[in-house]
N, CA, C and O of each residue as an XYZ file, in Angstrom:
516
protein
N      -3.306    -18.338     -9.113
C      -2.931    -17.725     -7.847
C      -1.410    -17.560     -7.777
O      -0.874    -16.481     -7.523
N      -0.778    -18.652     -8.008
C       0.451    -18.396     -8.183
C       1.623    -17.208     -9.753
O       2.721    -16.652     -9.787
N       0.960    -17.325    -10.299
C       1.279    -15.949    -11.006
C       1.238    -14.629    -10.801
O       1.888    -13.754    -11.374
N       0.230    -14.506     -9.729
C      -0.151    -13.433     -9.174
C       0.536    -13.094     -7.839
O       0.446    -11.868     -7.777
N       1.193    -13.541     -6.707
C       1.196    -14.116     -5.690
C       2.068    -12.262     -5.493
O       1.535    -11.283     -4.971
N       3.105    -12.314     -5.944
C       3.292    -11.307     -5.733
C       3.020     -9.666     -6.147
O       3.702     -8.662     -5.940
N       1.999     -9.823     -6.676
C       1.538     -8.384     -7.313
C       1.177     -7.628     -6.225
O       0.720     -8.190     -5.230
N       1.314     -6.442     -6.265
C       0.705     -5.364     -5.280
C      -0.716     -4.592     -5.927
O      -1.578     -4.480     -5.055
N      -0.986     -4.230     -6.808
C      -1.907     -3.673     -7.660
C      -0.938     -1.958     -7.254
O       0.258     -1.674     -7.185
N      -2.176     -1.197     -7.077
C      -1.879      0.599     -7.381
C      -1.428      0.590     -5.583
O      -1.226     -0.312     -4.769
N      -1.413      2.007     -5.527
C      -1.085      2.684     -3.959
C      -2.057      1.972     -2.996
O      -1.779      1.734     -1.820
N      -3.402      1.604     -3.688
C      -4.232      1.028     -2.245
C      -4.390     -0.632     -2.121
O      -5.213     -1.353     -1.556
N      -2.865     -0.954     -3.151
C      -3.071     -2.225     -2.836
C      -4.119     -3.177     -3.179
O      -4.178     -4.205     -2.505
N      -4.960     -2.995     -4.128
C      -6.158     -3.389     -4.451
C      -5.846     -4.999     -5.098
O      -6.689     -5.896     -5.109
N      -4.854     -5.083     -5.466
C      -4.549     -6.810     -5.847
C      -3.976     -7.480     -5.236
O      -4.046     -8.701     -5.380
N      -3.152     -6.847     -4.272
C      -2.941     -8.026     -3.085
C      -4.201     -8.125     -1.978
O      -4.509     -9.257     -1.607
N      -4.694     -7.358     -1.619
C      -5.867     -7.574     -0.985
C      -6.648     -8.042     -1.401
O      -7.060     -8.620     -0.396
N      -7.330     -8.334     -2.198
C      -8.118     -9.039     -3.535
C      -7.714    -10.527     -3.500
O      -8.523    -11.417     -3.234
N      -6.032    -10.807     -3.867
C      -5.098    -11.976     -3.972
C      -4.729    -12.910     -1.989
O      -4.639    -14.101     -1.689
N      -4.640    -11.826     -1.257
C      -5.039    -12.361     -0.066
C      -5.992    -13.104      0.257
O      -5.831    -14.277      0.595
N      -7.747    -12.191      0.164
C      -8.567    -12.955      0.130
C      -9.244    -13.992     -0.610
O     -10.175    -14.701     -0.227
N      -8.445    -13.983     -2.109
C      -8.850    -15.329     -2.388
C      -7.949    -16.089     -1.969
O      -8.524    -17.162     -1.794
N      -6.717    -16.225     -1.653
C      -5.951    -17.297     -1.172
C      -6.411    -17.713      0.146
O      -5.835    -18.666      0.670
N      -7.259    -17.202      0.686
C      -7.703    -17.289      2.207
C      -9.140    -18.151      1.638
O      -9.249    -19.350      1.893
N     -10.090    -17.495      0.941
C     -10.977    -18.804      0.159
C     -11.166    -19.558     -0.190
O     -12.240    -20.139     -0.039
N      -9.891    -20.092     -1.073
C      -9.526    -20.696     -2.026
C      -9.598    -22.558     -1.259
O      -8.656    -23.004     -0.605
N     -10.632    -23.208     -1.487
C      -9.929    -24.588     -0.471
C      -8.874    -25.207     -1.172
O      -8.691    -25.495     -2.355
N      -8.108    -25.361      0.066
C      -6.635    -26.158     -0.127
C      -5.461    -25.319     -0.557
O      -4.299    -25.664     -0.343
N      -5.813    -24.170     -1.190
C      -4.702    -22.911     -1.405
C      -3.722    -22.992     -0.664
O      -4.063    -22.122      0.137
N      -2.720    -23.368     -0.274
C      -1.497    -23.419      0.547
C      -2.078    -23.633      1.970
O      -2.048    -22.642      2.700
N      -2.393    -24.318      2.272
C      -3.363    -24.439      4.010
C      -2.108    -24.214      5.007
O      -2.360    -23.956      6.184
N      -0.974    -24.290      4.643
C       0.420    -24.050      5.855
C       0.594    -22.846      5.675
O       1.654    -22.489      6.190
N      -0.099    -21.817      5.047
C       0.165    -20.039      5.047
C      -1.416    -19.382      5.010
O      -1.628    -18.222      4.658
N      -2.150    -20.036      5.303
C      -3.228    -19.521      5.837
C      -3.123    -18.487      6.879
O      -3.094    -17.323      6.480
N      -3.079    -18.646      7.782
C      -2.914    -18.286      8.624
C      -1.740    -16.597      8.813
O      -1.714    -15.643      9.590
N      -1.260    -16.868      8.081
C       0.278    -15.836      7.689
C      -1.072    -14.749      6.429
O      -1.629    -13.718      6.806
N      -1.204    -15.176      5.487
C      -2.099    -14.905      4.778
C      -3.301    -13.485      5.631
O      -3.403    -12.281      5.392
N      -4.025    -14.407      6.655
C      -5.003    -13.947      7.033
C      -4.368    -12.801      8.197
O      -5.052    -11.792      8.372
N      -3.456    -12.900      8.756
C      -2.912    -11.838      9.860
C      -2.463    -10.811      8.688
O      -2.729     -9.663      9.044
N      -1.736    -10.869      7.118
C      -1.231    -10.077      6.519
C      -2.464     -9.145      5.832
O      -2.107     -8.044      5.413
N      -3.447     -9.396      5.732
C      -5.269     -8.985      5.684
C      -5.519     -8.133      6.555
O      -5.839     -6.991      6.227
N      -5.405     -8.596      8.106
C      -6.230     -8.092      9.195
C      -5.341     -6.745      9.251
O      -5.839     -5.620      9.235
N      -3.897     -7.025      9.321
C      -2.975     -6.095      9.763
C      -3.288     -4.554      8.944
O      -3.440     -3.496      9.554
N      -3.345     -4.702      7.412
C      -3.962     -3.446      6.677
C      -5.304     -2.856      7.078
O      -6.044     -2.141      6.402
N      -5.435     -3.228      8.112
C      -6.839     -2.012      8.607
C      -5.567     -1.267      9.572
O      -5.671     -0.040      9.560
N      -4.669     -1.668     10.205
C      -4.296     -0.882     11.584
C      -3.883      0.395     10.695
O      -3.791      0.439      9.468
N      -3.638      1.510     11.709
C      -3.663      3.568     11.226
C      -2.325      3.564     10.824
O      -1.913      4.719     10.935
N      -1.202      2.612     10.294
C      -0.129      2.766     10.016
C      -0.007      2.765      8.252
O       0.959      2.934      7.507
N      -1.835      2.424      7.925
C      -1.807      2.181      6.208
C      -2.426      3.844      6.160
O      -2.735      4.716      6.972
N      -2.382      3.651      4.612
C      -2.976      4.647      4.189
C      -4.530      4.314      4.441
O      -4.743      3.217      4.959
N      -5.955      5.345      4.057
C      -6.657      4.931      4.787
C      -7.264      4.367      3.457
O      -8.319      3.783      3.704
N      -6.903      4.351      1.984
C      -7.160      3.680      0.704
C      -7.494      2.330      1.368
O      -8.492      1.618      1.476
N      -5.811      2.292      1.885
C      -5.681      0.187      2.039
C      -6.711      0.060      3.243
O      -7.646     -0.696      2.980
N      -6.738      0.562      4.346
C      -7.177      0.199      5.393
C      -9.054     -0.003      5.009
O      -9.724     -0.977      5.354
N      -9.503      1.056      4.327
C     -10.826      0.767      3.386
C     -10.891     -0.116      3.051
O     -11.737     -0.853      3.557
N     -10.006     -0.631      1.939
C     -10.162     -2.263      1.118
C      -9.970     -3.277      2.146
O     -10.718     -4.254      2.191
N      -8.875     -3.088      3.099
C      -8.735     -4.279      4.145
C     -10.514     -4.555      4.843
O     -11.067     -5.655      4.811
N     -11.028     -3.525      5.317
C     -12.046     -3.611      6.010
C     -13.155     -3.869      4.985
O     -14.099     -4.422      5.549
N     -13.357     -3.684      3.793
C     -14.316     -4.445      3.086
C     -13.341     -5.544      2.643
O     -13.557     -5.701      1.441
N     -12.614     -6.170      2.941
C     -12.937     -7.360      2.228
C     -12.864     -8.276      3.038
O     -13.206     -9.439      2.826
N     -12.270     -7.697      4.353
C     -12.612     -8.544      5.833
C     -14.145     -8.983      6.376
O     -14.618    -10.073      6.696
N     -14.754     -7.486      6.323
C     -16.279     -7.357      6.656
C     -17.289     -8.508      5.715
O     -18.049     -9.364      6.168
N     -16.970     -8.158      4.175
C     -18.063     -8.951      3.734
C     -17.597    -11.226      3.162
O     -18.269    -12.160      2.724
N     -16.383    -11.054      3.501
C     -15.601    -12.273      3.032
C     -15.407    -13.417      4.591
O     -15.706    -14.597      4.770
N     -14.819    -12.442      5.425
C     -14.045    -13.326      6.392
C     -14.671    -12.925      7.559
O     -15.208    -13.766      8.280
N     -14.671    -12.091      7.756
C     -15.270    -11.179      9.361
C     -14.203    -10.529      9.879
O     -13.094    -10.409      9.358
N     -14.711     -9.963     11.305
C     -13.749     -8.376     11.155
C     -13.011     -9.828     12.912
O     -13.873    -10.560     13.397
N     -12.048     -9.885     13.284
C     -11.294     -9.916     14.751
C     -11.566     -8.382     15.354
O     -11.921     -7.377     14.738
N     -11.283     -8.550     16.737
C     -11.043     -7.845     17.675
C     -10.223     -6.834     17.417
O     -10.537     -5.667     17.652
N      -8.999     -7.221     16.865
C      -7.956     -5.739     16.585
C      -8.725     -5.235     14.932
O      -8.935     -4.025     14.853
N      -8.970     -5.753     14.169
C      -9.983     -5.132     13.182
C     -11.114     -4.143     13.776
O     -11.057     -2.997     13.332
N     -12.061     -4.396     14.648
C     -12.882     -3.773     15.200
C     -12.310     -2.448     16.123
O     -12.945     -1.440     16.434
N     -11.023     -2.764     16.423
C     -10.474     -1.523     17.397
C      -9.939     -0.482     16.278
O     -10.126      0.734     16.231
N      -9.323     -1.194     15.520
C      -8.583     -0.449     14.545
C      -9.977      0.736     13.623
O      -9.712      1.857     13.189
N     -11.700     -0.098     13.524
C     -12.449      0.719     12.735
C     -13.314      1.734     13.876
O     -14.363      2.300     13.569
N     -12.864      1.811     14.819
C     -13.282      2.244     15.861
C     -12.957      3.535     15.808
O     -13.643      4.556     15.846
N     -11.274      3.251     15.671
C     -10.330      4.193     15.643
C     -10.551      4.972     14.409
O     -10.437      6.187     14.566
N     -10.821      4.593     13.297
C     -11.273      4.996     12.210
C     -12.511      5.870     12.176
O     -12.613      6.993     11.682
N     -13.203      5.326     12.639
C     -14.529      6.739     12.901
C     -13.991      7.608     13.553
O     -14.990      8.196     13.966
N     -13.071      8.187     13.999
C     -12.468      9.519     14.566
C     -11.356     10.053     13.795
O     -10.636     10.956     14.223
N     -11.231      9.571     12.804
C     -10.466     10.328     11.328
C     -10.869     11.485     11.054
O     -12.008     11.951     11.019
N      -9.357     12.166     10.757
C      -9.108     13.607     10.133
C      -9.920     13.158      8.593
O     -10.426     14.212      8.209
N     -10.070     12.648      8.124
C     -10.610     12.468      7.033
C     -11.698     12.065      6.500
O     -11.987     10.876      6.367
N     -12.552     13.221      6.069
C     -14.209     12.863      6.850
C     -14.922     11.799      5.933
O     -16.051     11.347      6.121
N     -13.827     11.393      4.627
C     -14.232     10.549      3.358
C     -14.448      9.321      4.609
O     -15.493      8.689      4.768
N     -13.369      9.188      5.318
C     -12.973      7.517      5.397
C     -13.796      7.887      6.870
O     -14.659      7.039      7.096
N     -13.760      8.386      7.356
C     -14.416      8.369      8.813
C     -15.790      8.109      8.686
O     -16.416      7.314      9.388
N     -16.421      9.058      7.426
C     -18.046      8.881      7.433
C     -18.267      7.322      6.577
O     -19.381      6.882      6.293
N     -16.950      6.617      6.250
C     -16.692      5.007      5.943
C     -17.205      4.069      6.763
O     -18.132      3.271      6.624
N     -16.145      4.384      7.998
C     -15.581      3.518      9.113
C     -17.270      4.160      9.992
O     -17.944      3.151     10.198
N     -17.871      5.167     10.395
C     -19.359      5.043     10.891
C     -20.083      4.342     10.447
O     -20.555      3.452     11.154
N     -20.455      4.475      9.081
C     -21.326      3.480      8.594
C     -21.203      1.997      8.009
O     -21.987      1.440      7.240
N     -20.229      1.587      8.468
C     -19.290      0.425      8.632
C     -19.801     -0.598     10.052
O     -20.181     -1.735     10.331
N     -19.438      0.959     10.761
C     -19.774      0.293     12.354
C     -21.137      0.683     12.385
O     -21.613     -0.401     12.720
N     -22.096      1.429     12.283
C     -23.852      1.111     12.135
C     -24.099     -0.348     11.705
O     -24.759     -1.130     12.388
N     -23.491     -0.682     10.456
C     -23.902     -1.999     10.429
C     -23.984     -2.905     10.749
O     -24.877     -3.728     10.551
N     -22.566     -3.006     11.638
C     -22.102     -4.111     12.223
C     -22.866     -3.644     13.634
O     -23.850     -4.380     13.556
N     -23.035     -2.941     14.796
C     -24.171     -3.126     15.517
C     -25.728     -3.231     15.499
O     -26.578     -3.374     16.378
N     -25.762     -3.091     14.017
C     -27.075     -4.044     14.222
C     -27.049     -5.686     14.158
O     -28.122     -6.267     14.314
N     -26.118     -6.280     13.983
C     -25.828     -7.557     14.538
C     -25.538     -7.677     16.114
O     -24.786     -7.034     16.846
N     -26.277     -8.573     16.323
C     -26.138     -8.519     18.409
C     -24.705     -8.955     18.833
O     -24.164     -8.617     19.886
N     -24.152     -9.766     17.855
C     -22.867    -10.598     17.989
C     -21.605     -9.473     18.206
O     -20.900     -9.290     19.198
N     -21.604     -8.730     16.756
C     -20.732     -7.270     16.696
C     -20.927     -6.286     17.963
O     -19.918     -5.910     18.560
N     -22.029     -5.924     18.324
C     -22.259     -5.411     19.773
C     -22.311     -5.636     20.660
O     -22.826     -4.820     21.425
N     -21.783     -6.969     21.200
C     -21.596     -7.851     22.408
C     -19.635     -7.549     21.887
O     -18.853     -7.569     22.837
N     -19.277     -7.405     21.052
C     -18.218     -7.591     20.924
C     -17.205     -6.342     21.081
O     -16.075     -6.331     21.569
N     -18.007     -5.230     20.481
C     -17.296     -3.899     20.791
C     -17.808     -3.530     21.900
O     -17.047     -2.772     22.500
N     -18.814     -3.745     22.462
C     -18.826     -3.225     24.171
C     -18.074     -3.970     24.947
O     -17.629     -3.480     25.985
N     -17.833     -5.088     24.647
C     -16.496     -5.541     25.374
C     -15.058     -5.387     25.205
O     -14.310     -5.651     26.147
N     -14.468     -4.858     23.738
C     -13.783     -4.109     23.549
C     -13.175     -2.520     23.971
O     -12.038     -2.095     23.762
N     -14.543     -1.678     24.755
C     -14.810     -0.495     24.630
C     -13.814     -0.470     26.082
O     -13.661      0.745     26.206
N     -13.036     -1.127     27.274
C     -12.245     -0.545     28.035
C     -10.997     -0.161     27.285
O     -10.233      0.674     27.770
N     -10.680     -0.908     25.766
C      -9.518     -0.733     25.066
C      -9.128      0.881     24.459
O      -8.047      1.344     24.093
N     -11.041      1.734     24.556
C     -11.050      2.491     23.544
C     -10.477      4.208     24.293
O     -10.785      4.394     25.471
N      -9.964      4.936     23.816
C      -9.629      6.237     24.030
C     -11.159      7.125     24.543
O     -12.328      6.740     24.561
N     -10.623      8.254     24.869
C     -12.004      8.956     25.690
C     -12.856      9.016     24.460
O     -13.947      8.447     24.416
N     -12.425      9.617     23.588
C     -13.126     10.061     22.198
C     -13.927      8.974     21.801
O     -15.149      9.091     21.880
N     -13.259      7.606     21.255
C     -14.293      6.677     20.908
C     -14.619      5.963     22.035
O     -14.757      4.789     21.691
N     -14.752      6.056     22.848
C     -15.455      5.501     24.162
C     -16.993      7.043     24.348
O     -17.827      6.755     25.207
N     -17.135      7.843     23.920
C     -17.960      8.481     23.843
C     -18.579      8.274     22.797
O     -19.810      8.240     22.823
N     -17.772      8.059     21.461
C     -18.786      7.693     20.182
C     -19.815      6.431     20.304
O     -20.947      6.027     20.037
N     -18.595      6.124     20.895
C     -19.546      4.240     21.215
C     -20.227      4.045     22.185
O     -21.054      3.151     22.009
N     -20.238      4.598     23.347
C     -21.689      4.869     23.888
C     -22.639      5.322     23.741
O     -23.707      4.994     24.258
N     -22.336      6.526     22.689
C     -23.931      7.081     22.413
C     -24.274      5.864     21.458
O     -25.285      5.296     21.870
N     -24.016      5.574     20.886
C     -24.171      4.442     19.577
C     -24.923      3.537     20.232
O     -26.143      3.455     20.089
N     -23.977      2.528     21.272
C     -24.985      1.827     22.282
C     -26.055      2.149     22.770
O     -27.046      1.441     22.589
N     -26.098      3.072     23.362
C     -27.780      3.803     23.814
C     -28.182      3.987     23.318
O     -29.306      3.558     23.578
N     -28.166      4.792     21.920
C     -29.226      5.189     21.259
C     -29.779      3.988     20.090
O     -30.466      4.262     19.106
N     -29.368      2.816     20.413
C     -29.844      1.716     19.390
C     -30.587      0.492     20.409
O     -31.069     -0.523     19.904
C-alpha cells in the first residue's frame, strides 16, 4: 500500500480509486486517515470530475462501502447528463439501488435537495415501483 500511495493510474484515476478503497478495507491501514481517505472517495462522484472518475468513484462506493447522501445527490444529478454513456450509468445505478427499501427511504428524503428535472425523474421512479 505504501508504494503505491501516491499513484494516480490513467485520466480516470483508476489506481487511486482502487488504492483508496483498499486503504479504506484494509484493517488497521492507517486508521488516523480513514476518514480523509473515505471523504477523498466520496468527493470523486461530485460533477466537478470527469464523468470516467465519477463512474469508478460510484462503483467502487456502491459495491465496497455504500453510497452517503451527497453520493446519492451527486448520482441523481448524474442521471440528467449530457452524456447518454454515463447517464444511462447513473439510471441503472439508481434502479438498483431503489429496489432496496433503505436507498428509497433515503432519496425520497433527499428529493427537497433535488432540481425540478430530477425531482420529476425521481418521482416517476417512486410511483412507478
Amino acid at each position: 500500500m505504501n508504494k503505491t500511495q501516491g499513484i494516480i493510474g490513467f485520466s480516470n484515476k483508476n489506481i487511486r480509486l482502487l488504492w483508496l478503497s483498499l486503504a479504506l478495507l484494509t484493517k488497521d491501514y492507517e486508521p488516523n486517515n480513514t476518514n480523509e481517505y473515505y471523504l477523498e472517495l466520496s468527493e470523486y462522484t461530485s460533477p466537478i470530475y470527469p464523468t470516467e472518475v465519477r463512474q469508478g468513484a460510484f462503483q467502487f462506493l456502491e459495491q465496497l462501502i455504500g453510497l452517503s447522501d451527497n453520493n446519492l445527490l451527486d448520482l441523481v444529478n448524474a442521471s440528467m447528463h449530457h452524456s447518454w454513456q454515463f447517464r444511462k450509468y447513473a439510471r441503472s445505478l439508481l434502479d438498483q439501488l431503489l429496489e432496496k427499501k433503505e436507498y428509497r427511504v433515503r432519496i425520497d428524503r433527499l428529493s427537497v435537495k433535488f432540481n425540478e428535472e430530477e425531482l420529476r425523474y425521481i418521482s416517476n421512479k417512486l410511483i412507478s415501483e
